[in-house]
C-alpha positions in Angstrom: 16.3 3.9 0.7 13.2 4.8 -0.7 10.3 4.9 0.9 6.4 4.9 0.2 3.6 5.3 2.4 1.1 2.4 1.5 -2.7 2.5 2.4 -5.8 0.5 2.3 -9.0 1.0 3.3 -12.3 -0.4 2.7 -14.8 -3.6 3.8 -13.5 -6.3 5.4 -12.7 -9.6 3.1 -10.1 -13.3 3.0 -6.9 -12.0 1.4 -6.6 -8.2 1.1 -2.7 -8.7 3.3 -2.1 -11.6 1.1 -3.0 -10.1 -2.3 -1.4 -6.5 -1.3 1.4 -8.2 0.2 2.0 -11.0 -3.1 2.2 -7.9 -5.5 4.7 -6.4 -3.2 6.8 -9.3 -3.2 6.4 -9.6 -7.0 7.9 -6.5 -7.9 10.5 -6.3 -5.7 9.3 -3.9 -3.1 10.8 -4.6 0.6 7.4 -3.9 3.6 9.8 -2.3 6.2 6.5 -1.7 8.8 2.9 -2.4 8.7 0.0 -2.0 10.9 -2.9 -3.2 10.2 -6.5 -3.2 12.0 -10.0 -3.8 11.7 -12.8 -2.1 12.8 -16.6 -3.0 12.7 -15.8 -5.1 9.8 -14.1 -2.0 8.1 -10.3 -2.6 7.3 -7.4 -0.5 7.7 -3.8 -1.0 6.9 -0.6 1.2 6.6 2.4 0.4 5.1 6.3 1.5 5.0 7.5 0.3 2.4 11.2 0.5 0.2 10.9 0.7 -3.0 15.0 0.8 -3.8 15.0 -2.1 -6.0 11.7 -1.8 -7.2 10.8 -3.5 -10.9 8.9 -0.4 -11.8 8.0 3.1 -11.7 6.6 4.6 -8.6 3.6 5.9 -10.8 3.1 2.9 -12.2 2.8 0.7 -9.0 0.7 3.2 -7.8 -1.6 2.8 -10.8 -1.2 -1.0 -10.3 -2.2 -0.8 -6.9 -5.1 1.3 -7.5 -6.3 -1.0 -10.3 -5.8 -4.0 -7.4 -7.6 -2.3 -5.2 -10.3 -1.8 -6.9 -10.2 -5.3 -8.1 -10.5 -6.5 -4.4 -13.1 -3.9 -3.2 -10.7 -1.9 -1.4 -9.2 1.6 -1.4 -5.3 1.5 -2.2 -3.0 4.8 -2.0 0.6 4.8 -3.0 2.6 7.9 -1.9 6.2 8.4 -1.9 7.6 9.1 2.2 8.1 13.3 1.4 4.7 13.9 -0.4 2.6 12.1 2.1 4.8 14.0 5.3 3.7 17.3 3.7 -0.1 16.9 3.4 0.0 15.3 6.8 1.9 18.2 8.8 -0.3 20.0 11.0 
């Protein structure tokens, strides 16, 4: 397995999940847990994701989402499992 630590952030708006979510599901990439809430009209959501059988690169999904999010007024970050668990540790 190879998990990736999805995240967006950012305003509120119809169809950040589905648009996130279609990409996913277009290149292959398998959500294993997501949480997801709003606050104040401010979105947040976290994703597990595999990315095993992936279509592409993880640099260039991350570039893809960052390009997506941007396109949908969001804040998108695409970290593989071990990179994120290291700048997280307390």
């Amino acid at each position: 397995m190879d998990k990736t630590i999805i995240t967006v952030v950012g305003k509120d708006a119809v169809g950040i999940i589905a648009k996130v979510c279609t990409y996913l599901a277009e290149s292959q990439i398998n959500i294993l847990d997501i949480s997801q809430t709003i606050v104040q009209g401010y979105f947040n959501m976290m994703m597990i994701v595999d990315m095993q059988n992936a279509k592409k690169a993880h640099d260039e999904i991350a570039s893809d989402l960052t390009a997506l999010g941007e396109k949908i007024g969001v804040i998108i970050r695409c970290q593989k499992e071990e990179i994120f668990n290291k700048m997280h540790r307390i």
